[in-house]
ZANU-795562 format. One record per residue: residue in one letter; x, y, z of N, C-alpha, C, CB in turn. Coordinates in pm, whole numbers, plus 50000, padded with zeros to 5 digits. Glycine has a CB too. Layout:
<recs>
aXYZXYZXYZXYZ...
</recs>
This chain:
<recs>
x206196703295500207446699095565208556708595522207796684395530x209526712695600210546720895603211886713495464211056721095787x211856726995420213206715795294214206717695334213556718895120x214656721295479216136720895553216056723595673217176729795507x217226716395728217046710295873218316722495919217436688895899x218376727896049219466734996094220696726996160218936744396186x221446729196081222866724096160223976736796229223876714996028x224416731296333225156740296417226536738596374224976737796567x227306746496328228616746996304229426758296364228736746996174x229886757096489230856772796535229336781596569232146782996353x229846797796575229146802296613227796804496510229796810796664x228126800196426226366804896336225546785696300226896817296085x224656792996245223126777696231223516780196108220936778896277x223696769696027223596765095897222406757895806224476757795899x221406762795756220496748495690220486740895597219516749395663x220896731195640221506722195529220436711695446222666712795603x220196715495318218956708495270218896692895276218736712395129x217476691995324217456678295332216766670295211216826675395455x216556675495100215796668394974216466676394867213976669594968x216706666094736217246676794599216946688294586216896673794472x215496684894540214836694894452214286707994533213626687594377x214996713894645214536727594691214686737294615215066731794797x214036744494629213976759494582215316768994491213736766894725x216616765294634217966770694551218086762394442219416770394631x218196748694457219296740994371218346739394189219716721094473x216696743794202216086744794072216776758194048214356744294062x216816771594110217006781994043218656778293975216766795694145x219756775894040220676766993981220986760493821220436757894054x220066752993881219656742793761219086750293649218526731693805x218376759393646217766767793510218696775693488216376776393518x219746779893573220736784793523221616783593434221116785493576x221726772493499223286763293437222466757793329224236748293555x221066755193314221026744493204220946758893041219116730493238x220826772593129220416783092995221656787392926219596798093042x223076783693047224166782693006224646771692902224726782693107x224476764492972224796751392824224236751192732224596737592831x222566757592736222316756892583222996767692471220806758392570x223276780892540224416783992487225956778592430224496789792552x226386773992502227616767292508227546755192359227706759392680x226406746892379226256734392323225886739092162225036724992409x225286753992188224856754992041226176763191939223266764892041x226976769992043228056775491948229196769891948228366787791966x229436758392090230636747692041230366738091945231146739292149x229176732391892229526725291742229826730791622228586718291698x229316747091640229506755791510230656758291521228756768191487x231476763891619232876771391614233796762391499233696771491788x233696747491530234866742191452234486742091290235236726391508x232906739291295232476741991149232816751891045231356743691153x232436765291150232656777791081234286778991044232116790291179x235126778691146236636775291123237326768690954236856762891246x236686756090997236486747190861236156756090745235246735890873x234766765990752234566769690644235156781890600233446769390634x235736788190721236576794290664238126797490608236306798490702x238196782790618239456775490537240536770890607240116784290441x240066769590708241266764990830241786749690810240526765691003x243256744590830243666733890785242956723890972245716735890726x242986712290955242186706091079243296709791247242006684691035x244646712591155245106717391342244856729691397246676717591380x244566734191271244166754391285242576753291354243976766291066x241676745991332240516740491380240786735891471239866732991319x241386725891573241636719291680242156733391806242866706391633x243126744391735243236753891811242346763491820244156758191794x241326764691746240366776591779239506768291852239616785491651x238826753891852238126753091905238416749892056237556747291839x240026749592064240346744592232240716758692263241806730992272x240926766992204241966784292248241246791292363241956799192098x239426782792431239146788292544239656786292676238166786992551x240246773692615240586769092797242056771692812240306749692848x243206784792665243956788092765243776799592882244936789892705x242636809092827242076815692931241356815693054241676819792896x240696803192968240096793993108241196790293237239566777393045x242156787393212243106780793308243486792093340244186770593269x244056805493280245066818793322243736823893452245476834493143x242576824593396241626830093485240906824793628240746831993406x241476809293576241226799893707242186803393858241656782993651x243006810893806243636812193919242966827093990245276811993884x242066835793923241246843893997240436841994077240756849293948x239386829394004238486827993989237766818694124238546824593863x239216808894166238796801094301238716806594424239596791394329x239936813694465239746823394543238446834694550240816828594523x237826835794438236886847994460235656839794461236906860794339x235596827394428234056823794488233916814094638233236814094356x235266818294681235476808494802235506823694903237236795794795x235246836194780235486848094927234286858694905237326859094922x233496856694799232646867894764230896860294717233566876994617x229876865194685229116862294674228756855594486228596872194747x228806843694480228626834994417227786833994287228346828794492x226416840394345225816846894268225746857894153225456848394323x226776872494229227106879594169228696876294035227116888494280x229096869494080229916865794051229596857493873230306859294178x228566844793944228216836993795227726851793732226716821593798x226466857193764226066867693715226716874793558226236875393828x227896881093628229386886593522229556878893426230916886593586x229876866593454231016857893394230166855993256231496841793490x228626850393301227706848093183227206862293090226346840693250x227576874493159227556884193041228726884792969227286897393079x229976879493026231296881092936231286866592828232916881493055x230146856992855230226849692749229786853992653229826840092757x228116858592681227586860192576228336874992488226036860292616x229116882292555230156888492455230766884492347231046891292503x231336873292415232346863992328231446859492219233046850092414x230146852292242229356852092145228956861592010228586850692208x228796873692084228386883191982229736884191884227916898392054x231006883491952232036887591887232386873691737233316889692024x231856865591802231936851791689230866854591551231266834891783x229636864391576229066869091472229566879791392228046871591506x230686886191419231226901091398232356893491333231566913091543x232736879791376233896878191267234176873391153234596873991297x235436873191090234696869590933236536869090911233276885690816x237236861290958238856856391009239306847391135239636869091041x239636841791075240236832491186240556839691350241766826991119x241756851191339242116856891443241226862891491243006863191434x239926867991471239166877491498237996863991596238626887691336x237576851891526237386840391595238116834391685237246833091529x239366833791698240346828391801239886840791924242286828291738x240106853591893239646864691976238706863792066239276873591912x237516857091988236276855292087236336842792174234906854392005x236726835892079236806823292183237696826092324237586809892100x239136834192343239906836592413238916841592585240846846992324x237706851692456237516857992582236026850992623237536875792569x235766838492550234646826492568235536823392758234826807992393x236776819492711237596810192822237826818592931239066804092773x237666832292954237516841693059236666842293117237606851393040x235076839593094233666843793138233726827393152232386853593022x234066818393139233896801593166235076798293252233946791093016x236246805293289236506801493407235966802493533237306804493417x234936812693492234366815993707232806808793613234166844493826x232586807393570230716802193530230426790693541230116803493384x231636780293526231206761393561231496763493696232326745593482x232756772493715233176766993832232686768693917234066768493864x231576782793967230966785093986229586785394018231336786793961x229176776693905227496770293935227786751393967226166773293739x228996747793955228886734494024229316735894172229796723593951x229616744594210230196750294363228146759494420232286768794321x227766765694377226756764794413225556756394410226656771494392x225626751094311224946734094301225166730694425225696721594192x226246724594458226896715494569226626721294721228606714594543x226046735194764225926741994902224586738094871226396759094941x223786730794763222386735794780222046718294781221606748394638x222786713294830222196692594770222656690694928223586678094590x221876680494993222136670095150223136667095111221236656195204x224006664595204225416660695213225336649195162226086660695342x224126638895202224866623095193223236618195051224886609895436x223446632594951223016625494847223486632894721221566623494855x224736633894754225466645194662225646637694511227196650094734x225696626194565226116619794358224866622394336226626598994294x223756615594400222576617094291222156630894265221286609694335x221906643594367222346657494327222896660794201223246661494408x223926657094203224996665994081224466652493948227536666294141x224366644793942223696634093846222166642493808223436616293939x221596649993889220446654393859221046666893793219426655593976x221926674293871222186686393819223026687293657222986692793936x223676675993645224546673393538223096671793427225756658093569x222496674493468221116665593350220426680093258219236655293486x221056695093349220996703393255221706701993121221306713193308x223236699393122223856696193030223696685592947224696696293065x222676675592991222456666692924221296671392791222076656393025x219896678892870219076684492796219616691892650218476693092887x220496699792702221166710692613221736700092466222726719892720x222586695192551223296684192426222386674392377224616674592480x220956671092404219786665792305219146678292235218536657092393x219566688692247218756698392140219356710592046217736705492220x220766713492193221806721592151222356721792017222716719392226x222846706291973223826712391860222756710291751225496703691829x222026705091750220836701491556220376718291618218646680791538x220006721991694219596737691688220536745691612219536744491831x221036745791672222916749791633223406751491472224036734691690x223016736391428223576734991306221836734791202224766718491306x220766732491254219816735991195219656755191120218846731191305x220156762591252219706776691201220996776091160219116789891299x222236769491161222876781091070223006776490957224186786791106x222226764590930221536763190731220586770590723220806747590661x219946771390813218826782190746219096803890748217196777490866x219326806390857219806818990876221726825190876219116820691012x222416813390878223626812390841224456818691023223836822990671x225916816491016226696816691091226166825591208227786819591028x226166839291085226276851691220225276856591263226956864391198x223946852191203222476850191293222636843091423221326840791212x222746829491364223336817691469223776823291591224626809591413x225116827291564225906837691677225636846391776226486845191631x224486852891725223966863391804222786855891884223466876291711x222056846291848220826842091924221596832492043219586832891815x222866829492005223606818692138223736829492228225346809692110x224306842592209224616851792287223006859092378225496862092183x222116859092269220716861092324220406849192453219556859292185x220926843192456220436829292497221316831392628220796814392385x222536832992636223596834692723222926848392844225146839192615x222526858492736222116870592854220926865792944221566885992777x220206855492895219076847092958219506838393046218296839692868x220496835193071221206825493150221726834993266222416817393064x222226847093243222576858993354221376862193435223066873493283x220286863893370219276866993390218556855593493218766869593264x218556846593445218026837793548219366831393693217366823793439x220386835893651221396832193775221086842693871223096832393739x220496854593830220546865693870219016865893989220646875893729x218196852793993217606851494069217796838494134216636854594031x219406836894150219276824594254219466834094360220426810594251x218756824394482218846831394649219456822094717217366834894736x220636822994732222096817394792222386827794893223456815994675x222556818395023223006827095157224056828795155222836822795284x224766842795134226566841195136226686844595254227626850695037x228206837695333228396839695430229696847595373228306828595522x230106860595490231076868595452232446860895457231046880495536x233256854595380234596847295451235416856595611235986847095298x235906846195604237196845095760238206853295691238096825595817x238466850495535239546851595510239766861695414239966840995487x240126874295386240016879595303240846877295148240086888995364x240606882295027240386878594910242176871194892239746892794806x242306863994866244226864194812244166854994733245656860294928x245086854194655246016839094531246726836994589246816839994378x246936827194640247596810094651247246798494575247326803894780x248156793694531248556781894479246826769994574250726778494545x247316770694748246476767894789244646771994715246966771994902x244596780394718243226788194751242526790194575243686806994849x243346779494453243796776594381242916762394322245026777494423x243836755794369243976742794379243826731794497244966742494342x242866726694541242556718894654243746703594628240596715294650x244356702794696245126690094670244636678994657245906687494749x243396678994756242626664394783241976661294668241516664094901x241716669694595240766670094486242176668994332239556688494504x243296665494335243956663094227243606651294162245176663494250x243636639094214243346628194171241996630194099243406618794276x240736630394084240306628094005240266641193896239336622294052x240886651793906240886658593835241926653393705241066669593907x243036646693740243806640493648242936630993593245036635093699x241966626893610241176614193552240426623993484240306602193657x239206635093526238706646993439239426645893271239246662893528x241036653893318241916658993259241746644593124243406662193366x241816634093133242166622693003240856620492949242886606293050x239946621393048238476619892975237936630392858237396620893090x238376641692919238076652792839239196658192741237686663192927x240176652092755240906651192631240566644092526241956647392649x239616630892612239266627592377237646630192387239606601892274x237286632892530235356639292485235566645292372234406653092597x236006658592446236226671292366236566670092196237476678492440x236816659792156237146654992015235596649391929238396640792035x234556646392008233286649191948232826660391914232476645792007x232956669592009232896683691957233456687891865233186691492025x234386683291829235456693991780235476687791627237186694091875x235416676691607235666668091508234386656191458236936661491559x233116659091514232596644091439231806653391348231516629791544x231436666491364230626668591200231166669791076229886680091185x232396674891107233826676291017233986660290940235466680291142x233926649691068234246633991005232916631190943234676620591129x231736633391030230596624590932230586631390835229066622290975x230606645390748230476650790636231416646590512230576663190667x232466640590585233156633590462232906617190481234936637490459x232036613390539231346596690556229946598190497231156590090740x229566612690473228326610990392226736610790458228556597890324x227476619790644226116616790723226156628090792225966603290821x226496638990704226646654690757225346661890808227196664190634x224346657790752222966661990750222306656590867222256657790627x222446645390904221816636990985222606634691123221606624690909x223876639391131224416636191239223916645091386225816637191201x223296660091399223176661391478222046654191549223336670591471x221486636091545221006630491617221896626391668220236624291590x223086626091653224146616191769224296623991878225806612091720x223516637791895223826641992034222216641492082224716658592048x221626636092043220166640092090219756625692107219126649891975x220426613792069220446600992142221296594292250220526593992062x222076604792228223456605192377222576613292468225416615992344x222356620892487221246634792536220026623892631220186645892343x219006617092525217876611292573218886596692620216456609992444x219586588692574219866577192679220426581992803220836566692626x221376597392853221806598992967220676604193038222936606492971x219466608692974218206611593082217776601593129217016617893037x217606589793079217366577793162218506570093270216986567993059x219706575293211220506567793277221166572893408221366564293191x221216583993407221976594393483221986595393654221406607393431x220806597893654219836596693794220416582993851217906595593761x220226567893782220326559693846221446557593828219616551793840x222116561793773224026560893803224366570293898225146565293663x223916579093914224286587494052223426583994163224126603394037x222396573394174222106568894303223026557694368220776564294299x223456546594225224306535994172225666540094290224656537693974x226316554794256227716560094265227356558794429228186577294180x226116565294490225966570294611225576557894737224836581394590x225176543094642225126533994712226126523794766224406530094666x226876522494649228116509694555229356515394568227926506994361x229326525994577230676534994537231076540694415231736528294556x231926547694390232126552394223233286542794156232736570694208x233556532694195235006524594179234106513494026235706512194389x233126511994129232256503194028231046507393940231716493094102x231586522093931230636529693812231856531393684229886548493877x232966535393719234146539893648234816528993590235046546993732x235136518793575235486506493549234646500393424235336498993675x233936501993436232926496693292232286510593224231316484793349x232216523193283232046532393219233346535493144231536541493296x234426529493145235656536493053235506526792960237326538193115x235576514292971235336503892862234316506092762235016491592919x233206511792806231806517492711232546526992667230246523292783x233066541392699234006549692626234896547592480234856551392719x235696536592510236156532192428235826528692324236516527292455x234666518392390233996510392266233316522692120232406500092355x232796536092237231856541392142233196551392065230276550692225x234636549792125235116557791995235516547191908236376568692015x235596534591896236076522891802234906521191710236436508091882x233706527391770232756526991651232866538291599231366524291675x232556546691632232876557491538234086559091432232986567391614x234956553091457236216552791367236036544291267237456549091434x234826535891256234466525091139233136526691129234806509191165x232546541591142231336544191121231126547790966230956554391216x229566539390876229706544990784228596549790710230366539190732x227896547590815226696552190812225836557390949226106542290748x224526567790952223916573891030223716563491145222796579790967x223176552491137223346538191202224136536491306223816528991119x225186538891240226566530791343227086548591457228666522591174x226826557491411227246570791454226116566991588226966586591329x225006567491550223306565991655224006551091761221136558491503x224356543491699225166536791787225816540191870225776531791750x227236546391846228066550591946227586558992042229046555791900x226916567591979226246574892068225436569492184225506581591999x224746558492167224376551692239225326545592355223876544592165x226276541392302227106536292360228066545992482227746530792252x228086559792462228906569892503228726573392573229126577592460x226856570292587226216573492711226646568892812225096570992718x226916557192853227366547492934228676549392987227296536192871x229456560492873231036557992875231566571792979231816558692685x231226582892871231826596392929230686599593020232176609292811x229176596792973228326600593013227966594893173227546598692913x228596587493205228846580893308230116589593440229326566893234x231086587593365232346590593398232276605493487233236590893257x231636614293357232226628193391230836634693548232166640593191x229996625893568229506635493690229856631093809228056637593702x230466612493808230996609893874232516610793932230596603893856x232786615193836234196623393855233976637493932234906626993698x233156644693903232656658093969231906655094114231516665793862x231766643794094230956638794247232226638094364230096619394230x233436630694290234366625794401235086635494411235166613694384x235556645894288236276660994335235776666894477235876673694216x234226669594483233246682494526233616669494719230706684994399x233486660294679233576653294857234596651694896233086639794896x235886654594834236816650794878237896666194970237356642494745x236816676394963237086688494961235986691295078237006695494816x236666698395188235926710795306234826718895201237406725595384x233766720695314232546730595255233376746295215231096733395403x234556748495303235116760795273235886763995167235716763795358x236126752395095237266752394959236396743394865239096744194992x235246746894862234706738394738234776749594632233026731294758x234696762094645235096766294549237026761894456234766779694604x237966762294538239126755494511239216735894445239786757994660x237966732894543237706717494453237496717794316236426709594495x235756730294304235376729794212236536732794100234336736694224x237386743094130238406746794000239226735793976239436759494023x239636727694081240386721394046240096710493932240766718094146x238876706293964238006698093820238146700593744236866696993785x237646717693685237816724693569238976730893494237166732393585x240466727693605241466728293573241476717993471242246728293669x241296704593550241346690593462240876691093339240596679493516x239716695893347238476695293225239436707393132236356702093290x239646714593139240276725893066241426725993014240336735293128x242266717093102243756712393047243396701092873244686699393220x242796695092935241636679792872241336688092750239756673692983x240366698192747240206702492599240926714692550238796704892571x241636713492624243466724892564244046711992488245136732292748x244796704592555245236692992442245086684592377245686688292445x243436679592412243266670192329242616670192149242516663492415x242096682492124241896688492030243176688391916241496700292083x244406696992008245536699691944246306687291886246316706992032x246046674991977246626663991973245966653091862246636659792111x244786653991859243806647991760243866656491658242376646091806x243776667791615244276679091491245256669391433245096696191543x246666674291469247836664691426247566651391424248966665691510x247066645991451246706626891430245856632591252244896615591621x245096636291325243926639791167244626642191089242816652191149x245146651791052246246660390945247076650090895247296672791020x247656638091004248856625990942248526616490953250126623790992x247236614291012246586594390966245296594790878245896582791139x244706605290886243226603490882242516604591033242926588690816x240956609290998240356608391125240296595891187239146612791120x240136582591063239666572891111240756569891274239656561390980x242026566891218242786565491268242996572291416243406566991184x242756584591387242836597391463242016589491608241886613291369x241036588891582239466582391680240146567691733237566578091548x240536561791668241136548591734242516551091802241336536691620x243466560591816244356560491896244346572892045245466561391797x243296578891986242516587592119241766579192214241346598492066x241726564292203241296556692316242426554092417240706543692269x243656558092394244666557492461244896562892628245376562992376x244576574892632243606580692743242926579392778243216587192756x241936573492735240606561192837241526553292923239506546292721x242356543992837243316530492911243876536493033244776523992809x244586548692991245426556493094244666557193259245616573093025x243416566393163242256568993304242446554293413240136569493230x241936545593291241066531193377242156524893492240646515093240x243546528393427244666522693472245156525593640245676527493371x244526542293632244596555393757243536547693834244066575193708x242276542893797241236538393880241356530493915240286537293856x242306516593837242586506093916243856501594037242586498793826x244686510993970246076516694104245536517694241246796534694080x244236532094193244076536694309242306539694370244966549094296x242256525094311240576525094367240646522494535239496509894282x241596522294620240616523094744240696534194809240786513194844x241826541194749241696558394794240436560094710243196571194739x240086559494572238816562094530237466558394635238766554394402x237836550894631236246546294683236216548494861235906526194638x236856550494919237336562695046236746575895026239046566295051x236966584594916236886593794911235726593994897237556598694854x234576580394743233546586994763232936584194829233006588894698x232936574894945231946574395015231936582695159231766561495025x232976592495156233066602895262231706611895301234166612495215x231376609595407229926625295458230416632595454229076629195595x229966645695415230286663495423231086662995611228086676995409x230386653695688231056654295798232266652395797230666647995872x232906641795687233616636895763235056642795663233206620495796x235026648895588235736661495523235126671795525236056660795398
</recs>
């Protein structure tokens, strides 16, 4: 049986797949997932190494967020050129300028020389998410896009069950700047395999320009502001729980809290993005922020390996929920011709999200304690839930829109 049906749009035939798992959207998927295991294994180290090299916790909160101010300066290249050029070539680049940034995190041995790499981490990751969730999305049936990107989100899930204990395993055993270089090994493997997706580019109408428009999809603001609060206190697991469990006495053992967050969103994922694609996303988001919460209120009175394996558990449900369905209602609420502009606009959110929320939890840390720190970063959950309940029937409008009918 044929894995895509021809649709007529204007003067050319389009084939628009009619089942997930075709041919493009796996090559995709091994992409993006060789990317995150990169990503997953040198974002738990960055804040570590920081730490160890004597950084006070806000000096840590800025190296480990200092990608997404480049991320955002470059986002404004970056939408326009995958909404006008070939997609492929494009991720291609971006994932050799990470694994640069990588190598450069083994070469350093100073703070500024680490802030450096990370800078130019947030250059090669403005066109590389934005980028492989915008080709993800040309390669999934229109009217099974949550469960799609719920499947596709499940690279990142893999990564973060193996990513960071990899991560923090070799660099007890071979130390930092071994570490460093095999994420970057790992990254040129991720070029390498983007480098055989077979994506039909069509030449644009429009030739290359920056606009604000061509930028930023408007339709797609709203949940990007919801992105934007979620990933302001995600991003604070990263940045901050090996730092907290090592002074709770569960430094050794903690990288299972991503490898039980990891294995409960493989079970869960799929059927929350069939859940999103049946029910709507109004009634996925609503009890997924409340689970959020809950799992940072445990962690803030975590005091043992126990209660950490807990939250984690719990988180699954929360962010792990939240964030593909948030990427679900961006990518539909947006023309097939500006999904590159949707897609940024997400990663605007997501990027703003771990630009401040790092910086903002730093300073909490530095003047309450972490404990503290973790219990008033639920504040931005409330915020989110508050946006969903204002404006759940534009939400749930949007997600249940066909590719037809935007």
């Amino acid at each position: 049986m044929s894995s895509s049906i021809a649709l007529k749009t204007g003067k050319t035939e389009e084939k628009v797949p009619d089942k997930i798992w075709n041919a493009s959207f796996i090559s995709v998927f091994i992409a993006n997932m060789l990317m995150f295991m990169g990503q997953q294994m040198m974002n738990t180290l960055v804040a570590k190494y920081a730490n160890h090299l004597g950084a006070a916790p806000i000096i840590v909160g800025l190296v480990t967020s200092a990608f997404a101010y480049t991320a955002l300066i470059f986002k404004i290249f970056a939408a326009p050129a995958i909404d006008t050029f070939n997609k492929r070539y494009i991720l291609v680049c971006a994932m050799l300028v990470m694994a640069a940034s990588y190598a450069g995190y083994s070469f350093s041995g100073s703070i500024p020389v680490l802030l450096a790499s990370r800078l130019l981490q947030g250059a090669g990751q403005a066109f590389s998410a934005t980028c492989c969730l915008a080709l993800a999305t040309d390669t999934l049936p229109p009217d099974r896009l949550g469960t799609g990107i719920s499947y596709f989100s499940l690279a990142q899930v893999i990564c973060q069950s193996i990513g960071p204990t990899i991560g923090l395993s070799l660099s007890r055993t071979i130390g930092y700047h071994y570490t460093f270089m095999i994420g970057a090994v790992t990254m040129c493997l991720a070029a390498v395999a983007a480098s055989r997706i077979r994506n039909k580019h069509v030449k644009a109408v429009k030739r290359y320009s920056i606009s604000l428009d061509s930028i930023i999809a408007k339709e797609a603001i709203l949940p990007a502001v919801l992105m934007f609060l979620l990933c302001m206190v995600y991003y604070n697991i990263t940045t901050f729980l090996v730092i907290y469990a090592e002074e709770r006495g569960c430094g050794m053992n903690i990288g299972y809290f991503f490898t039980v967050y990891a294995v409960t969103l493989l079970v869960t994922r799929p059927v929350i993005g069939r859940f999103g694609d049946k029910h709507g996303l109004v009634k996925i988001f609503i009890p997924a922020m409340f689970f959020f919460a809950l799992a940072f209120l445990l962690i803030s009175f975590a005091t043992n390996i126990w209660m950490f394996l807990l939250a984690a558990f719990v988180s699954a449900f929360g962010y792990g929920a939240c964030q593909p369905s948030v990427q679900t209602l961006c990518m539909k609420c947006v023309p097939k011709e500006k999904r590159g502009a949707g897609s940024s606009t997400n990663y605007i959110g997501q990027d703003l999200g771990n630009l401040v929320g790092p910086l903002i939890a730093g300073s909490l840390a530095g003047r309450f304690g972490y404990a503290a720190m973790w219990r008033i970063m639920i504040i931005p959950v409330a915020l989110a839930l508050l946006i969903v309940l204002v404006f759940r029937n534009r939400i749930h409008s949007a997600g249940q829109a066909k590719e037809e009918a935007v």
